[in-house]
N, C-alpha and C positions, 0 to 999 in steps of 0.2 A: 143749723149752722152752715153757712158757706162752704165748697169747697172750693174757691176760685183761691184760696191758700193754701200751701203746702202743711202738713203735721210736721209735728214736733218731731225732730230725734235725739236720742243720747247722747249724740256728740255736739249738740245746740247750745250745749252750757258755755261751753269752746266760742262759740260765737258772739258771746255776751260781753257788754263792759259795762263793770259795776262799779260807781261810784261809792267815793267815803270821805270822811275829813272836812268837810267844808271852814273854811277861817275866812273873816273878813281881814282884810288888810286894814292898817292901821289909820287910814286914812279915808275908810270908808267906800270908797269907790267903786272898790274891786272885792273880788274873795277867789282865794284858790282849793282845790279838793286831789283827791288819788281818783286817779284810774287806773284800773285792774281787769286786764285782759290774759288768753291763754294767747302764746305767740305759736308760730309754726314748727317749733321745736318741742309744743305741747308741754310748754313750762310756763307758768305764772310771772308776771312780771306787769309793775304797776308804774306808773309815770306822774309826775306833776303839772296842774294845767292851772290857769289866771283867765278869768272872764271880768272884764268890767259889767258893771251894774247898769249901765247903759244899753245895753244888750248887743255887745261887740263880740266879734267871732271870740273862740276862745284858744286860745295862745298856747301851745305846749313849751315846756320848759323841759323836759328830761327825756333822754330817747337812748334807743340799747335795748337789751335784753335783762334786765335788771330788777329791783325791785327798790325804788323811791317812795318815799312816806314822810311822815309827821312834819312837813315845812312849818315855819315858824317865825314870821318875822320879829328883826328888832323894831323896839319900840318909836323910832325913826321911820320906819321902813325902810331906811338905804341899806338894809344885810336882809340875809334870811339865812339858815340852818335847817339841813335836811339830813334824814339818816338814807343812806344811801349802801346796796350792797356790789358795788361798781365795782370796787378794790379785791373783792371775793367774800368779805365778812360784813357785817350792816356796821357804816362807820358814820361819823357827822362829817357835812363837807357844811363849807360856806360857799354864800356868790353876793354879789352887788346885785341888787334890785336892777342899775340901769344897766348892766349887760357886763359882758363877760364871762367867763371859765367859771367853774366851782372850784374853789380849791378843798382838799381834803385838810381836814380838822383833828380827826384823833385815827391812830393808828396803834390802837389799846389791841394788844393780844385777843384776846376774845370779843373785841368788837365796843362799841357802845350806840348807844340808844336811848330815843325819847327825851330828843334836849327841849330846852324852856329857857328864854331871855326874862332876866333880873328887870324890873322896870323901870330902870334909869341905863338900861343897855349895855349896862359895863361887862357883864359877866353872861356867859350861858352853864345853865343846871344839868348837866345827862347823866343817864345811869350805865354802870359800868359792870360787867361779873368779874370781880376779883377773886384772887384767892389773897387769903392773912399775910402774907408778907410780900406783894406785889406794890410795886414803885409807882405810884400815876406816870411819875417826870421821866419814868426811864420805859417806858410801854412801845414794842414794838410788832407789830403785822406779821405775820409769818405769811413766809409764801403757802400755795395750795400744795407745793412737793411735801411741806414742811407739817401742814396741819395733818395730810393722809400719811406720812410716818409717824406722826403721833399718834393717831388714832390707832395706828394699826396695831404699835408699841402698848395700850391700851390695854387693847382687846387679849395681850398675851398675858395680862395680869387679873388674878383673882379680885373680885370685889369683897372687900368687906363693910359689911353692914352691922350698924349698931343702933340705928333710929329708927323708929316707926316710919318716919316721913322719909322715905328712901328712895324713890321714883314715883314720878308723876305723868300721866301722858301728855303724847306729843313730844316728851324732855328726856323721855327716857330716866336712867338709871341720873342720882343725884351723884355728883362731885361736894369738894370741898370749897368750890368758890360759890360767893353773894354775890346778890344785885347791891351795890355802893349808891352813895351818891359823889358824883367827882363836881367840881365849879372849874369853867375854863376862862381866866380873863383873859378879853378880847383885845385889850390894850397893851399886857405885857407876854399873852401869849403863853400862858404859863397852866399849868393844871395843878388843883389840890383836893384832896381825898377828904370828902365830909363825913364822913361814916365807918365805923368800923366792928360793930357788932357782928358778932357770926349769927348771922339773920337774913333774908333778903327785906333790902329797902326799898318803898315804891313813892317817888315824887309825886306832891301833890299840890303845891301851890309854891312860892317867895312872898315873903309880905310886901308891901307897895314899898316900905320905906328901904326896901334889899337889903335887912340886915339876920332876917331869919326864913328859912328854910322849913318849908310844912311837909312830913312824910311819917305814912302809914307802917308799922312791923311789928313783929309779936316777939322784944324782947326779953320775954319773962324765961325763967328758971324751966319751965315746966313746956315751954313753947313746943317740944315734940307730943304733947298729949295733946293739945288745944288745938280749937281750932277759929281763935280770937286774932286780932290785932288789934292796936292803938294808934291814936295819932298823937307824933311826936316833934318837936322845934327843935333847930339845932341852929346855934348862934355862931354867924359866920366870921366872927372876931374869937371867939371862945372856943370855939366848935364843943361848946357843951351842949347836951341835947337833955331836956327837959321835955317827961310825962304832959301831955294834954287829959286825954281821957280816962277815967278813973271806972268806967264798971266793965264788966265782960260780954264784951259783943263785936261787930264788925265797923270797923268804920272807910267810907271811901269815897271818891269825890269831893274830896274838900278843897273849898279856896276861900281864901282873904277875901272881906270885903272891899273897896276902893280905899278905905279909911284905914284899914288893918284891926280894926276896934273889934269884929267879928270873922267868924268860918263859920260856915255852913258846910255841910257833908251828907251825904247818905249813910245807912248803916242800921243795925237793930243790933237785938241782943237776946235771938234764941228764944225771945219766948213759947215758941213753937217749931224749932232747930231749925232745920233747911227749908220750912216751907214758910219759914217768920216773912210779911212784909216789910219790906223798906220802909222805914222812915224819913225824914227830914228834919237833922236835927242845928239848931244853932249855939254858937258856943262864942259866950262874953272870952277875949283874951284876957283882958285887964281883971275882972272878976272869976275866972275860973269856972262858970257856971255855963251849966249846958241845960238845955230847955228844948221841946220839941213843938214843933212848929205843925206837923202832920198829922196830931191830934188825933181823932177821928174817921179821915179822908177812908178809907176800907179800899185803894186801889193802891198799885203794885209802883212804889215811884222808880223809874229806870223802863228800859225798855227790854220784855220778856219773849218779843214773840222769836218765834223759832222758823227755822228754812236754810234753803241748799244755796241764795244767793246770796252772801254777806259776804264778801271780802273785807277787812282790813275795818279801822277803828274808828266812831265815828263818837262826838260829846253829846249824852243824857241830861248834862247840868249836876248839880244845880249852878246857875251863873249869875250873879247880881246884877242890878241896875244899877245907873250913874248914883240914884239918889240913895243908895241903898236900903228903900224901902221896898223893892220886892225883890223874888228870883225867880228866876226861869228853870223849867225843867221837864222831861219828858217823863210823861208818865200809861201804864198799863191798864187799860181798862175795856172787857169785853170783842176781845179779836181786832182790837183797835193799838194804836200809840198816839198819843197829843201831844201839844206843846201846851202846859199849865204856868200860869204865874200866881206867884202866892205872896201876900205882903208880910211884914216881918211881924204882924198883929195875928198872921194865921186866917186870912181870907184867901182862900183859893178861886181864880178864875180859869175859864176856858178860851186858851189862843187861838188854837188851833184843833180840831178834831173831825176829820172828813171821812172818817172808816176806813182808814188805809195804815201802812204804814211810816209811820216818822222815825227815820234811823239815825237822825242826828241834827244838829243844828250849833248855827255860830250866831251872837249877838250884838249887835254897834251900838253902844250905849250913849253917841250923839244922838244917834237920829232915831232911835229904837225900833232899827230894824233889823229882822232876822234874815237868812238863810235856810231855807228846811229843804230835809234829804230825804224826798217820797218815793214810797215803793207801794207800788197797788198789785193786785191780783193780776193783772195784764198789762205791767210794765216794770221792769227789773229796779226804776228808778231815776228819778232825777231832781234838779235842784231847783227851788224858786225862791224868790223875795216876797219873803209877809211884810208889807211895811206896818207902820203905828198904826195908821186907821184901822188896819186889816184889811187889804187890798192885800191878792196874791197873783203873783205873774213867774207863769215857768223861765226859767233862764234856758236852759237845757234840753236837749233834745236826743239825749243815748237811744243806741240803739233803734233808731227810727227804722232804716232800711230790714230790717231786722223783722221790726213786728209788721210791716208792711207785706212781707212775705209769706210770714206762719200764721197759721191761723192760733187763736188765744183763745181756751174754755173759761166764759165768766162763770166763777161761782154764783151759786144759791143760796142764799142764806137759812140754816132751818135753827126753828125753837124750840126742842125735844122738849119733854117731859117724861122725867123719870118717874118711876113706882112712887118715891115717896114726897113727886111733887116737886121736885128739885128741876128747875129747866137746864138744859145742856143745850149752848150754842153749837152748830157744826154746819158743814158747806157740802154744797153738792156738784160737780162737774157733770156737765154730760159728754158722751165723749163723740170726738171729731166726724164729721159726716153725720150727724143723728138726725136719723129720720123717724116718723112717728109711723108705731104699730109694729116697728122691733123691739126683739129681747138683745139686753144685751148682757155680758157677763161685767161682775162689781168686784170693786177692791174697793176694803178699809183701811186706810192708815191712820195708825196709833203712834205718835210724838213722844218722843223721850221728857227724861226730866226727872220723876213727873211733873216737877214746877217748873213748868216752858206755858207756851201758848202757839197753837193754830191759829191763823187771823187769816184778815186783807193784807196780805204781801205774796209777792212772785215766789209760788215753787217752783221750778223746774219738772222733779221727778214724779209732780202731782200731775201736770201739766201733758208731760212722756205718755203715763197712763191712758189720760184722755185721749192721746192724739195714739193711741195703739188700739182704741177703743173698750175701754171697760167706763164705767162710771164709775166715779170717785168720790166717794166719803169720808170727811177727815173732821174730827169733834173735837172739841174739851172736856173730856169727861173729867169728875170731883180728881182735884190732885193740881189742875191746871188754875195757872194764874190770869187775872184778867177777871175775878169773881167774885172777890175779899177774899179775907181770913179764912171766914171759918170752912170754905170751898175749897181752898188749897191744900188747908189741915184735912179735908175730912177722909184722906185715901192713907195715911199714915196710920199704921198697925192695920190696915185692911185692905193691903197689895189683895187684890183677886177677889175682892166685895166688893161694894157698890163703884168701884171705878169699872169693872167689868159687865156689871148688869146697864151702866151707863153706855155701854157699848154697844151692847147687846140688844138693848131698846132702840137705840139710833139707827141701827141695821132692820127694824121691824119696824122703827115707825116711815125709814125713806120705801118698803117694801109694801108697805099699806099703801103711797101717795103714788109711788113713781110703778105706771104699771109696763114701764120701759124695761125693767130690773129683773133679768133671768134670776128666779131664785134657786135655781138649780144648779149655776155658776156665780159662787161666793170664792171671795179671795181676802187674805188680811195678808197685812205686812206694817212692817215697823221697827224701830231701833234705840237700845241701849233699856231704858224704862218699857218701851216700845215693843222694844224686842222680848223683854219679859213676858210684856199682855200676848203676843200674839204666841209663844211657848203655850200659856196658860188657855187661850182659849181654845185651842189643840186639843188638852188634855181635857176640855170639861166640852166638850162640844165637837160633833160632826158635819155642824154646817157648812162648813168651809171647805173647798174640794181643792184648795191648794193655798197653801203660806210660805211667806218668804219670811225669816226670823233675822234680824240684822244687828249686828255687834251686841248682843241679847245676853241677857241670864237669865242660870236656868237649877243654878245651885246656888240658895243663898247659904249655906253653910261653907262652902269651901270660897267664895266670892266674899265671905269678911276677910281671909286670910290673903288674898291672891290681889285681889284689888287697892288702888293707889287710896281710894277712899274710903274701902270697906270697914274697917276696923271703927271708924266714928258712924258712916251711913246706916248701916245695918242697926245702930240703935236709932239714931234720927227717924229712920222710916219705919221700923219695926217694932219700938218699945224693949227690945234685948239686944244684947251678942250673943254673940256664938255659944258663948260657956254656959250663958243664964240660961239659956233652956231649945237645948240642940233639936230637938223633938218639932217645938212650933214651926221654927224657921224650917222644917223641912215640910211643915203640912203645907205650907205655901211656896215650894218650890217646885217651879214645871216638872223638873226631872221625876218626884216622885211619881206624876201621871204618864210616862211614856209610854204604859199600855194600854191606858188611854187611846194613844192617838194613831187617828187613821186617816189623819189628812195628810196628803204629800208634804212634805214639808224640805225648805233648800234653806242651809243656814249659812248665811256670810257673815266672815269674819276677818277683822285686821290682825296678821301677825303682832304687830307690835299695839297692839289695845292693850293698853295697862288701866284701862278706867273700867273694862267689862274683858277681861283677857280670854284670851284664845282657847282657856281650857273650859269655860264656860261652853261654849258650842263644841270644844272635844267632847263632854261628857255627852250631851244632849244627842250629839252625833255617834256616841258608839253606843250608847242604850238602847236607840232607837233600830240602827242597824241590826245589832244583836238579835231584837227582836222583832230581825225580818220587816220591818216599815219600809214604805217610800223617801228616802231620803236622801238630801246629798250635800257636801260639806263644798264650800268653795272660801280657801283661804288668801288671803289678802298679802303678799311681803310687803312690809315696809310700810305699811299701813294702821294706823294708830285709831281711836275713837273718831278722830275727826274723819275720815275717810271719805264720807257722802258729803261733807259742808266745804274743805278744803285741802281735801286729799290730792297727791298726784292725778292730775287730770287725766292719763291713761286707762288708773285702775279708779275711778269712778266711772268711766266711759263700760269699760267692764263689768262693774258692779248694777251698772242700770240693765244692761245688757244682760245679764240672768237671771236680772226679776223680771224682765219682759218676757225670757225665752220662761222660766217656769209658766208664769200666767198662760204661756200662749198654750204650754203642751196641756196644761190640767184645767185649765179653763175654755 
């Protein structure tokens, strides 16, 4: 590898802009997206930008310190609708397409979000957090003095808890307001409240003819034990809302066909709890009947893979054609994402599939062409046109000056073979400066989930690695999607079997090949799932002369009680609860090996992780000390699960920054 580039550093995340959103305009021409950049006040803030299709400069439309998203034109395109958090809270503004001011649009107490125009333009759809007796017509902003005395007023009062489902991360502790659904017409300027279930509601399509309303919620009796939803119509003359789906499972991504005659959606139904793949299923309105379209297909439909550059929201599908005999949609399969079209007879084709990542895409059903949002290994991302033929031409050019400067480790693709025959894909870095006839010291990283996926898309923190020089190894062992079913299933009830020996063989088979690879300096690291395997292989294993354990668990018995998910996960992944038989969940809990372990080991953790909480790395960390180990705890404020994907960009900067300095001291 060259060094006429500089390496990576920590604070290089900071210098990224990461695309998302892409929409064509209605008119075909053009498409606009978000960009998301970190500003010099080291705070996140994303903007909106318009490129015609012709390959014209590309035009920014939002500027400030802010955070702009979800634009949305009307079906005209003389409006557009953006959620905007310019005013201090995410509100919708409108603008004219041919120029002028935004003006702001709702000024709803706790903000609103995620609008959608009716397809004859009269109305805009967004969603609202209400609380039960809050007024749309009378909803007012509270200044920033007014929201920090509330809070703080808040914080002087005891919470009481009565439902299972009582905080979630990232959200913190639950309130008593829902996500609503509000309709604003655009004509009399008026707002009305669709929804009133104490439930959250989530928007999922309008039918063409704008007379009913498509959205996902789980308003059953029983909704705090479950962990279902249904999709349900709500009649915008009636506002009666009327059951679609009748059995128990997930449903999401739905939309009307052009006709209204059908919906398509994603979703299953547990046959193998959290690790069940997606479907693809269709649903007659007029006959009630639902039918699956995805048949057979054994790949993951949605996009799975996992990494530290994703900002902000980008569309999977599935999205019809004009004729509505097929649909578009991205799908999972082997460290990849596509673009698939499948016809409504259940033929699946391939549109798109170049071994990278596809994080999103918009579709113009004149001309049948797409937009697709690629991320490869050695570029964070950008946007091109696939036309009909299949001709693709970048539009975009992020980040150019960028990778022009650092140098970028292409991965290696490797095809392990486990014990019992089972191949495990995984990638190999070599790291910056590599010259041949050195040793150099290795890190393996192990991906949350388990049901995520390592692929062809930009890490960052893999990337860090290399450019600090260790070699890098990052696999799919059983548990990961991208493999079919029975691959994803096969790590459920057997945390610390073969998804470990999968690891374990991947370490020995790049250590047979690569005779670059100090086997004398081993390093793991990983998080949340991740963070579990790399607790675990501490305890059953000395190879490794230092690990980094990240937002980890390490007690599944007190982790059903404490976590936002635990009380259903723990049987999903485990075959029990807690109650059913206390004894197992702990013969697979790191903690009970900590005299075991004799590898250094630095555990980070976000204070506010409610998905893998803080006391999960307390225990691990005071057992270990107790018993005189190498170890050292670095806690996180204000830092939730997300911390390494979209955390404060400070204490990510920090957080890379002690897996480098551990590695450097013990490796």
């Amino acid at each position: 590898m060259s060094n006429e580039k500089r390496a990576m550093t920590a604070e290089d995340f900071m210098n990224l802009e990461v695309f998302s959103d892409p929409q064509i305009t209605p008119d075909g021409q053009s498409y606009t997206y978000v960009s998301t950049t970190v500003n010099e006040e080291k705070e996140y803030e994303s903007h909106l930008f318009l490129q015609k299709l012709d390959g014209s400069p590309v035009n920014q439309w939002t500027y400030g310190h802010e955070k702009n998203s979800h634009l949305r034109f009307s079906p005209d395109g003389k409006q557009a609708v953006f959620q905007s958090s310019r005013s201090g809270l995410p509100q919708l503004w409108i603008l004219n397409t041919d120029g002028g001011e935004a003006k702001q649009l709702t000024t709803f107490k706790h903000g609103a979000s995620s609008p959608h125009w009716s397809k004859d333009g009269k109305y805009i759809v967004f969603t609202a957090s209400l609380e039960a007796d809050d007024d749309v017509k009378k909803q007012k902003e509270q200044t920033k003095e007014e929201r920090q005395k509330e809070a703080k007023e808040k914080k002087k009062q005891p919470l009481i808890v009565t439902k299972l489902k009582y905080k979630s991360d990232a959200n913190g502790f639950h309130d008593s307001k829902k996500s609503q659904l509000v309709l604003y017409d655009v004509v009399n300027e008026t707002f009305t409240q669709l929804t009133f279930d104490d439930a959250d509601h989530a928007y999922q399509d309008i039918s063409p003819d704008g007379r009913t309303i498509l959205f996902s919620a789980n308003l059953n009796d029983d909704a705090d034990y479950e962990n279902v939803n249904d999709l349900y119509t709500v009649d915008l003359a009636t506002k009666e809302t009327a059951k679609l789906t009748q059995r128990r499972g997930v449903y999401h991504n739905a939309s009307y066909s052009p006709s209204g005659d059908k919906i398509a959606c994603f979703g299953h139904e547990y046959a193998y709890m959290g690790a069940t793949l997606n479907e693809l299923y269709l649903f007659d309105v007029a006959a009630k009947e639902q039918t699956t379209l995805s048949g057979d297909w054994d790949i993951q439909l949605g996009d799975a893979m996992i990494g530290d550059m994703r900002l902000g929201a980008s569309n999977a599908g599935p999205v019809w054609s004009q004729s509505e005999n097929e649909l578009y949609f991205i799908a999972t399969d082997h460290g990849a994402t596509g673009l698939y079209q499948v016809t409504t007879d259940g033929e699946r084709t391939e549109l798109y599939n170049e071994d990278n990542h596809l994080f999103g895409f918009s579709y113009y059903p004149a001309s049948g062409a797409f937009i697709l949002g690629i991320s490869t290994p050695v570029d964070p991302g950008n946007f091109h046109l696939l036309k009909q033929d299949g001709a693709l031409k970048q539009l975009t050019n992020a980040n150019s000056k960028f990778l022009e400067e650092v140098a970028i480790a292409e991965p290696e693709t490797l095809a392990i073979t486990a014990e019992d025959g089972q191949e495990i894909q995984g990638w190999l870095l070599r790291p910056y400066g590599f010259e041949e006839g050195k040793k150099y010291p290795f890190v393996l990283e192990v991906h949350g989930g388990p049901h995520a996926m390592y692929g062809q898309a930009f890490f960052h923190e893999m990337q860090l690695l290399a450019a600090k020089g260790y070699v890098v190894l990052y696999t799919n062992p059983r548990g990961s999607h991208g493999y079919g079913q029975t691959f994803v299933d096969a790590v459920r009830t057997d945390y610390g079997g073969g998804d470990y020996r999968d690891l374990m063989q991947a370490v020995d088979y790049v250590l047979e090949r690569y005779s670059f690879i100090d086997e004398t300096r081993l390093g793991v690291t990983g998080g949340s799932y991740g963070g579990f395997m790399t607790n675990w292989m501490v305890g059953q294993t000395d190879r490794f002369k230092a690990a980094v354990t990240q937002r980890s668990i390490s007690n599944w018995l007190s982790f059903y009680g404490v976590s936002d998910i635990g009380y259903f996960f723990t049987k999903w992944e485990h075959g029990l609860n807690l109650l059913d038989d206390p004894q197992k969940l702990w013969e697979f809990s790191p903690l009970k090996y900590a005299e075991n372990v004799n590898t250094p080991l630095l555990i980070l953790h976000g204070e506010l992780d409610y998905r893998c909480p803080i006391e999960q790395g307390e225990q691990l960390f005071v057992a270990l000390r107790h018993l005189r180990k190498e170890v050292e705890f670095v806690r996180f404020p204000g830092a939730s699960h997300e911390l390494s994907r979209s955390g404060d960009p400070k204490m990510r900067v920090e957080r890379l920054n002690h897996i480098c300095r551990w590695f450097e001291e013990y490796l």
